[in-house]
Every structure is written in structure tokens, then in C-alpha cells.
N, C-alpha and C positions, 0 to 999 in steps of 0.2 A: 270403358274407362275414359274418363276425363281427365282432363290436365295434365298427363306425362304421370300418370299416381298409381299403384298397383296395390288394392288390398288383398288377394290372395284368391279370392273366389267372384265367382261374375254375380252372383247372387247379390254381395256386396256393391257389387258394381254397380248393379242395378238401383240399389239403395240410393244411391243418389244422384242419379241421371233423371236430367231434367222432362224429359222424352215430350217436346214441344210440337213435334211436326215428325212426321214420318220417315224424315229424310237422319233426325239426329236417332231416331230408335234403329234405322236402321247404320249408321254407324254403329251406335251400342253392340247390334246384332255382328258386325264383321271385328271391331277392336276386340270384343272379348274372344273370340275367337268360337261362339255359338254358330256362324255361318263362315265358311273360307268367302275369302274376297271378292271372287269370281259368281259366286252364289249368283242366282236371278230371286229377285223377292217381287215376283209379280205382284202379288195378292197384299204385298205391304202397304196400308192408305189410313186414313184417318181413324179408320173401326179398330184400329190392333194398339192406336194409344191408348184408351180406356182400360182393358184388360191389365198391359201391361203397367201403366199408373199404378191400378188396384195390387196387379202383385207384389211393384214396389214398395208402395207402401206396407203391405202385408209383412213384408221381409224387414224392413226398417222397424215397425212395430215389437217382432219377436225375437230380432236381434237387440234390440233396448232393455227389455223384456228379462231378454239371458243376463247383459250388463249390469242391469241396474237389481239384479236377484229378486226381480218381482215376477208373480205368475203372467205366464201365457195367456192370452184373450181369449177364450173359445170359439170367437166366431173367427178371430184372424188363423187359428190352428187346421177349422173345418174348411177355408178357402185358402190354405195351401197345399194341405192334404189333398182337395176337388183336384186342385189346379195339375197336380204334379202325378195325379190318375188318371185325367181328360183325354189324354194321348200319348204315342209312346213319342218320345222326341225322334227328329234325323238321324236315320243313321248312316254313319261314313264310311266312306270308300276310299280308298288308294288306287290312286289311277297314274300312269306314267306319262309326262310329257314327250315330246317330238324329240327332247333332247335326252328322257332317259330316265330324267327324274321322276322320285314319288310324288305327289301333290296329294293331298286329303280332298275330300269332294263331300258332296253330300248323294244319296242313292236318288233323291228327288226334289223336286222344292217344296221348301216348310210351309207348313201352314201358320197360321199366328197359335194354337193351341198346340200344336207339336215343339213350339216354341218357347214359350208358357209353360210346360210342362219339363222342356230342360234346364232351365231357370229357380224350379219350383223345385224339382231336385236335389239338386245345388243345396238351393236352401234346407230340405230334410236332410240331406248328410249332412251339414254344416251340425243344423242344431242337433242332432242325434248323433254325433262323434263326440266323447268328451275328450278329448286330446283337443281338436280343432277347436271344440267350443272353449278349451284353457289357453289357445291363444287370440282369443279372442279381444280388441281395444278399442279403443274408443279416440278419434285425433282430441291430441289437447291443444289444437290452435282454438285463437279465440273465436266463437261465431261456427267451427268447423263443425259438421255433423258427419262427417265419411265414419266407417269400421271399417277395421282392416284384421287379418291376421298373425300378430305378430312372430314371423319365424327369426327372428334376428339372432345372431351371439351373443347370448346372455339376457334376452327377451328385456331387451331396455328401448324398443326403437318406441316412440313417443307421438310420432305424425301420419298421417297421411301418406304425406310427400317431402322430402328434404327439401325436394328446390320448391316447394310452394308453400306449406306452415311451417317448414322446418326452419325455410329460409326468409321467413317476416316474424318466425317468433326469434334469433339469432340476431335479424337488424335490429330488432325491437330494444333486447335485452344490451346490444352494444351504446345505441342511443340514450338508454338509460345511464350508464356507465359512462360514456364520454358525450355530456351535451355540450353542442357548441355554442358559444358564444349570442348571444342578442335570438338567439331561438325560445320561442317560450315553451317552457316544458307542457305536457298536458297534463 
């Protein structure tokens, strides 16, 4: 997750992480809560941006795809189906702290394709739940490409993020309504 935004599924999440450098993938990996924080990602290094790029993309693809009521690509459908069979993802443990408490854990450290394949999951329940797929949105900030799912009351939520499209489409629409003075309007 970037910028304080929650679309509902890491899948999403994924859609639009820029995963530059191994250091921002593996944040992606502990924010969405696919590794606990503690996690060791030895094995994390430049080889597991590519993959994950590709799934990215792959999910942003067939999330558009559901949006915009046009068909599925067949090649993007065959590498997320590979992707989300390749391995079985982590799986977690409850372990108890010094002081008592449960913490989640993982039974071992991930590999980049056990990884890849919780991700890829994600993404087949998404698009193969039609409930989830009816909440499915699109941000209507300008420029914004995020999806998100919208569970709001009364399914009117409209953004991304309040405090980030929410809160430049609001100045925006104020600006328009009260311009000040010697500003030139755009």
C-alpha cells in the first residue's frame, strides 16, 4: 500500500506499486501484510522485481478488463493462472511472544514464487467472486489509475484515498467556487 490508501485487496495493491528497487517490493511485501514485519527476505534482490512487475501488470490488465466490460486477454488469464499454481504461498503460524502474546509468523522464509502465487490468488478470488467483482471501482481523481473495492455505506465512496484524490478533488472543486482575487483561473 502506498500513500496511507486502502483498496481492499493486496492484489490491488500491487496494481499500482511502483516496485523500483527491492527495498520498495519488499515494503509492498510487509504493508500489505503478505510477510509479518519480522519476516527475513533473504532471497529478495533484483531477480523477484521482474516477475513481480509482470504480475502487476497482469492484475491491472484484467482488472480494466472486468471495469471497462471488455474480454479478458488470454495470455494475461494463462500467466496468472501459471503464476498462482507455481507454488503454494507461506504458510502462517501463531507463535507467542516473551510476554504472552500471539504474533503471526511465517512456517519459513518465502521464496519470490511462494510469493507470486499469494498475490496471484488474491487476484483469482477477486475476479471469480462476483460480489467482490460488484464492488469493484475505479479512483475518479484526475491522472489516478488505483482500484479499489468499494465496501462503503451506500457504495458512493468515489476515491482511492480521502486525504489524497479525495482531498485535491475537494480543493479543487472549492477553488473553482471561490477564486481569489488577481489569481488567474486555469
Amino acid at each position: 500500500m502506498t500513500g496511507g490508501w486502502e483498496s481492499g485487496r493486496v492484489c490491488l495493491d500491487l496494481a499500482v506499486e511502483g516496485l523500483d528497487t527491492p527495498e520498495a517490493l519488499a515494503g509492498f511485501l510487509r504493508t500489505t501484510g503478505l510477510v509479518p514485519p519480522a519476516t527475513r527476505l533473504r532471497g529478495l534482490d533484483t531477480r523477484w522485481l521482474g516477475p513481480f512487475r509482470e504480475l502487476r501488470d497482469c492484475v491491472a490488465d484484467l482488472v480494466a478488463a472486468q471495469l471497462d466490460g471488455r474480454p479478458v486477454r488470454p495470455a494475461a488469464l494463462e500467466l496468472l493462472n501459471a503464476l498462482a499454481a507455481a507454488a503454494a504461498p507461506p504458510a502462517p503460524r501463531a507463535v507467542r511472544t516473551r510476554s504472552g502474546a500471539l504474533v503471526r509468523t511465517l512456517s519459513g522464509e518465502p521464496d519470490c514464487r511462494a510469493l507470486l502465487a499469494a498475490v496471484a490468488r488474491d487476484a483469482v478470488d477477486l475476479l471469480t467472486d462476483p460480489a467482490a467483482r460488484a464492488l469493484l471501482r475505479r479512483c475518479e481523481g484526475p491522472g489516478c489509475r488505483r482500484c479499489y473495492l468499494d465496501t462503503s455505506r451506500g457504495r458512493r465512496r468515489r476515491w482511492c484515498s480521502s486525504t489524497a484524490c479525495g482531498n485535491r478533488a475537494r480543493v479543487a472543486r472549492h477553488r473553482a467556487a471561490h477564486p481569489r482575487p488577481g489569481r488567474r483561473q486555469a
